[in-house]
MDTraj code that builds the backbone (N, CA, C; nanometers):
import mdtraj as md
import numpy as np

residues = "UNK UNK UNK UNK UNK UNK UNK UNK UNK UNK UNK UNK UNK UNK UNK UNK UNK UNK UNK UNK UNK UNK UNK UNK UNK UNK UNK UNK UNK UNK UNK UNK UNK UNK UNK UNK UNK UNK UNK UNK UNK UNK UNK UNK UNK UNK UNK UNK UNK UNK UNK UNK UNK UNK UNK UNK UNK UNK UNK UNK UNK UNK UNK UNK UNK UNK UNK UNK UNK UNK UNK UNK UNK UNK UNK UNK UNK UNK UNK UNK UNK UNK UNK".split()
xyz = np.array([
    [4.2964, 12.3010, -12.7104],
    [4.3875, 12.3727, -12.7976],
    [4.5297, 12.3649, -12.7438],
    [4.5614, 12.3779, -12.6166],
    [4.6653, 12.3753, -12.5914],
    [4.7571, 12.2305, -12.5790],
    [4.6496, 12.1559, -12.5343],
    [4.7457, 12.0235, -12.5300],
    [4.7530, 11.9738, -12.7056],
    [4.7118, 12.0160, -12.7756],
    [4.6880, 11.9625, -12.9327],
    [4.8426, 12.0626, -12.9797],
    [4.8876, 12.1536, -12.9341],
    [4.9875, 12.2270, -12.9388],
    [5.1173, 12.1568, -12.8698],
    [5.0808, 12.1540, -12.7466],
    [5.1696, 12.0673, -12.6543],
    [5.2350, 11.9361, -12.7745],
    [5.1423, 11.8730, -12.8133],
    [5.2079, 11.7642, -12.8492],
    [5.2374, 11.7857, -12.9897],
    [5.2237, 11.8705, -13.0610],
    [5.2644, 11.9170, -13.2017],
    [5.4197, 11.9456, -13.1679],
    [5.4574, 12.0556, -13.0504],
    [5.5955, 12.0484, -13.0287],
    [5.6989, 11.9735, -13.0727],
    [5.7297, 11.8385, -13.0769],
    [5.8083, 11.7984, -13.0951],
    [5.8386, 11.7727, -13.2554],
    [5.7085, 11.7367, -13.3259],
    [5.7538, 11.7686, -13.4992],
    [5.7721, 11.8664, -13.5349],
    [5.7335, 11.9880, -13.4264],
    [5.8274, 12.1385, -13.4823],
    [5.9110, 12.1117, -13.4695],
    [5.9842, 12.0995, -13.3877],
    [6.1419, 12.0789, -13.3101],
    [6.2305, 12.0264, -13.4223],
    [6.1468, 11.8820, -13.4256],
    [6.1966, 11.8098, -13.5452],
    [6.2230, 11.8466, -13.6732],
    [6.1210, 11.9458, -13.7352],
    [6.1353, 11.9956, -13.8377],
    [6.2495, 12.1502, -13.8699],
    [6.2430, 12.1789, -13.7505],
    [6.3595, 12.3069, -13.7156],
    [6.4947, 12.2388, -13.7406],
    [6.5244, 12.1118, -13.6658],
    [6.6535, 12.0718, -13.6299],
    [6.6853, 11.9753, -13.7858],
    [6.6137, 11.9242, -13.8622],
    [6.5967, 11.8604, -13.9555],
    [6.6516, 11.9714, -14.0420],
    [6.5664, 12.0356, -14.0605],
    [6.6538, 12.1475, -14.1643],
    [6.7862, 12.2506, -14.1253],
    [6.8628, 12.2749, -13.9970],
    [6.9281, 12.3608, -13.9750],
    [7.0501, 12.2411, -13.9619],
    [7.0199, 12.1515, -13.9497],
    [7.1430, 12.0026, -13.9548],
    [7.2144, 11.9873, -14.0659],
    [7.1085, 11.9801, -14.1300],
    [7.1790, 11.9591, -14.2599],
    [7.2493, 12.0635, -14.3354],
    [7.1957, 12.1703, -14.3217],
    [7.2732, 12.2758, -14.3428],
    [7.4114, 12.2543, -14.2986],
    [7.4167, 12.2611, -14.1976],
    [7.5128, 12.2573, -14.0482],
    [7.6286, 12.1350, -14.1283],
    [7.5791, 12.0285, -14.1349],
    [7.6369, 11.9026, -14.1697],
    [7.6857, 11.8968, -14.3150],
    [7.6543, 11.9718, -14.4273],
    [7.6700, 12.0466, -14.5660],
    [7.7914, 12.1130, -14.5860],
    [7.7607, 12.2428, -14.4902],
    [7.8849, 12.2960, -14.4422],
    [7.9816, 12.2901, -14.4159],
    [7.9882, 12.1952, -14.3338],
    [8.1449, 12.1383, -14.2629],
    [8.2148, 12.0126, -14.3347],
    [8.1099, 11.9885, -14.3922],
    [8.1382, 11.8451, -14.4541],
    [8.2640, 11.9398, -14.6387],
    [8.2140, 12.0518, -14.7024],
    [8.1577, 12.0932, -14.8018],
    [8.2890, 12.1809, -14.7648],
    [8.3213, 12.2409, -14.6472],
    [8.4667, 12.3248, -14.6299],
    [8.5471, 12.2545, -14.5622],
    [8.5480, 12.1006, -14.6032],
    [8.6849, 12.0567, -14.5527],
    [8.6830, 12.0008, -14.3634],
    [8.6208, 12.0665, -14.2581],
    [8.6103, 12.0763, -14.1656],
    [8.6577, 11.9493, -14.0912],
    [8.5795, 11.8620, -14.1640],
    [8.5644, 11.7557, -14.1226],
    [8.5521, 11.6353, -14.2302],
    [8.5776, 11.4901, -14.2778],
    [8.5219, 11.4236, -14.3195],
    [8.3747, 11.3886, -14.3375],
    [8.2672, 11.2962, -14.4069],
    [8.1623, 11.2528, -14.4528],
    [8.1174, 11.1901, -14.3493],
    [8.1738, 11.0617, -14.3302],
    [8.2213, 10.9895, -14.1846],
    [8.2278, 11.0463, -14.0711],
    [8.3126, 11.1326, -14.0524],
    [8.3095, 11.1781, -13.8977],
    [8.1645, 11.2746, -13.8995],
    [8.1393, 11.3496, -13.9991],
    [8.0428, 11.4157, -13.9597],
    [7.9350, 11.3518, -13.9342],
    [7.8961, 11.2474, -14.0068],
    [7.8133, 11.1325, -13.9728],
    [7.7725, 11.0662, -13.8202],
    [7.9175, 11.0233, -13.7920],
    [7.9349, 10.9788, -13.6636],
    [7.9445, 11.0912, -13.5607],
    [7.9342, 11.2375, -13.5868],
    [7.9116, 11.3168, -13.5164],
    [7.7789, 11.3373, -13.4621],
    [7.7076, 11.3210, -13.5647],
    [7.5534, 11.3442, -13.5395],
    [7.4914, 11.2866, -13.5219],
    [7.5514, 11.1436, -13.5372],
    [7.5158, 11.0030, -13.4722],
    [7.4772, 11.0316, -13.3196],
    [7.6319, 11.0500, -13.2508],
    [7.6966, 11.0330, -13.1258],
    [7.5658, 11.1688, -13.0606],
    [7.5674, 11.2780, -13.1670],
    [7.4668, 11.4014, -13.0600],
    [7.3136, 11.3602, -13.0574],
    [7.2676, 11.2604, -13.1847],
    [7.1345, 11.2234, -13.1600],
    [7.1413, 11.1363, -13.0633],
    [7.1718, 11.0789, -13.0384],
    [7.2094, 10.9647, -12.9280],
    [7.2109, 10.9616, -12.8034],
    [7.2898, 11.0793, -12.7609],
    [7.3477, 11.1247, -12.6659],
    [7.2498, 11.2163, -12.5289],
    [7.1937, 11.3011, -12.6449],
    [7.1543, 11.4224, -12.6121],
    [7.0039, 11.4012, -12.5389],
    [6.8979, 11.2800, -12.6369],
    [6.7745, 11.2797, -12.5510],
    [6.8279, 11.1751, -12.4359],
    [6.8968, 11.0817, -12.4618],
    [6.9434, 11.0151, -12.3100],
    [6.9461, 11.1761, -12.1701],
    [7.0070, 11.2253, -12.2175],
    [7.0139, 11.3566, -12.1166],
    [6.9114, 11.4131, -12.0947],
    [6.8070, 11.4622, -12.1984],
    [6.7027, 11.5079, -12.1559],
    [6.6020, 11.4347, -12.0457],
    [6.6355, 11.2624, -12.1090],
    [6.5045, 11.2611, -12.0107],
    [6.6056, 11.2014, -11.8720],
    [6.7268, 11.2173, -11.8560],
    [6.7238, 11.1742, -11.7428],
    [6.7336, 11.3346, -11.6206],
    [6.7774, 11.4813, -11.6948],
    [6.7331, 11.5841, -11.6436],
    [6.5980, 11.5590, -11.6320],
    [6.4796, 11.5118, -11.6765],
    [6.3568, 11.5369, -11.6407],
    [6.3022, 11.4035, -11.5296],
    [6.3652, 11.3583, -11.5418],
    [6.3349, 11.2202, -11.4287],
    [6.4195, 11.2745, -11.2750],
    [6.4516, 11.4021, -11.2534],
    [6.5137, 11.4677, -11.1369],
    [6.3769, 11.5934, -11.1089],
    [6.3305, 11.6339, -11.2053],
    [6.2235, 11.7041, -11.1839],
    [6.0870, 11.7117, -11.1123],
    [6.0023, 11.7769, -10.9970],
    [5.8922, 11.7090, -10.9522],
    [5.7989, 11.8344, -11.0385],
    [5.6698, 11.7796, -10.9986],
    [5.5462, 11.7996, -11.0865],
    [5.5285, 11.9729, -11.0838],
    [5.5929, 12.0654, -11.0145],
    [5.6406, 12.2069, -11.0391],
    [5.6804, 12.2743, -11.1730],
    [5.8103, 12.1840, -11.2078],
    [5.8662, 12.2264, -11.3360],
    [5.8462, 12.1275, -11.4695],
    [5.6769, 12.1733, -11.4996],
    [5.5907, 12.0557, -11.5860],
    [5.6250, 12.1299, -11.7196],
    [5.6665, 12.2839, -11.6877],
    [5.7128, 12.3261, -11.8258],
    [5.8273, 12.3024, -11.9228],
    [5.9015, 12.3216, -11.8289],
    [6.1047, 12.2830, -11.8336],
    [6.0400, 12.1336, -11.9216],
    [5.9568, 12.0400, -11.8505],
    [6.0176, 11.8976, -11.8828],
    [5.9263, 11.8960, -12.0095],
    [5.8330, 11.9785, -12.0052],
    [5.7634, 11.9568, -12.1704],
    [5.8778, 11.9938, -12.2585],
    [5.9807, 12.1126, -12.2144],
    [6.0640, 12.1590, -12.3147],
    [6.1681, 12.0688, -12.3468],
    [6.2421, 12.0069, -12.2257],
    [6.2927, 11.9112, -12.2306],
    [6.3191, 11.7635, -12.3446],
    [6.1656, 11.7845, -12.3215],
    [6.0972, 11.6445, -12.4009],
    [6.1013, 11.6684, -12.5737],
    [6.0161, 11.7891, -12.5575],
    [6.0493, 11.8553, -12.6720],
    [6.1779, 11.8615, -12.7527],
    [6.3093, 11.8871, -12.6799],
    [6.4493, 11.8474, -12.7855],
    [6.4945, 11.7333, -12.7511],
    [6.4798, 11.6589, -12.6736],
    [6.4892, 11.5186, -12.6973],
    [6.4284, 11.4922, -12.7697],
    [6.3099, 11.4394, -12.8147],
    [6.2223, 11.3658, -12.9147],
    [6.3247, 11.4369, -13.0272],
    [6.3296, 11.5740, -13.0679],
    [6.3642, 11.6325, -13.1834],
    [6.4793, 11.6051, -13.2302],
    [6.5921, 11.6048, -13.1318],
    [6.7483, 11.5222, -13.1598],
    [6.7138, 11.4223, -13.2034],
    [6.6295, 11.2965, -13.0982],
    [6.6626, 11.1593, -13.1486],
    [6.5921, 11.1591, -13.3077],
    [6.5257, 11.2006, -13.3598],
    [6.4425, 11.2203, -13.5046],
    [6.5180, 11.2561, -13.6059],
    [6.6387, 11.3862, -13.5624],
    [6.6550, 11.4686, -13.6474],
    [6.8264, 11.4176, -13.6940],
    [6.9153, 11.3356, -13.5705],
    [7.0147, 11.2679, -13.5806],
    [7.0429, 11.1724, -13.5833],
])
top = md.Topology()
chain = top.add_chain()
for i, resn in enumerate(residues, 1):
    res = top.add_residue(resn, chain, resSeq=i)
    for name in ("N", "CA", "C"):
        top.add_atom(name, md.element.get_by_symbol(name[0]), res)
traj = md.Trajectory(xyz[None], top)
């Protein structure tokens, strides 16, 4: 049960960040904030960006903090999916 959970994590993630993005990206796009384009290339640059970071914070980690790096893993996978 738990590892069947464990690995469901990340299409939650995905599905959280999938819908609160676009919102997010609606918004700013919708009051001017920003251009179509830049917002684009904004969320480009954070999907991109962001699991590079995760997994290289978790490649500093030893087999102690197995939780952190599930969580870790968890918004990486979900950025790179969701941007």
């Amino acid at each position: 049960m738990r590892d069947g959970f464990f690995s469901a994590l990340p299409q939650l993630g995905s599905l959280i960040f999938v819908l609160s993005t676009g919102y997010v990206a609606d918004y700013i796009v919708h009051r001017e904030i920003v251009r179509a384009i830049t917002a684009r290339k904004l969320f480009h640059a954070i999907g991109t960006i962001s699991p590079a970071i995760c997994l290289l914070i978790i490649s500093f980690l030893n087999c102690t903090r197995r939780y952190l790096a599930v969580g870790l893993l968890t918004v990486g996978v979900a950025l790179s999916i969701t941007f």
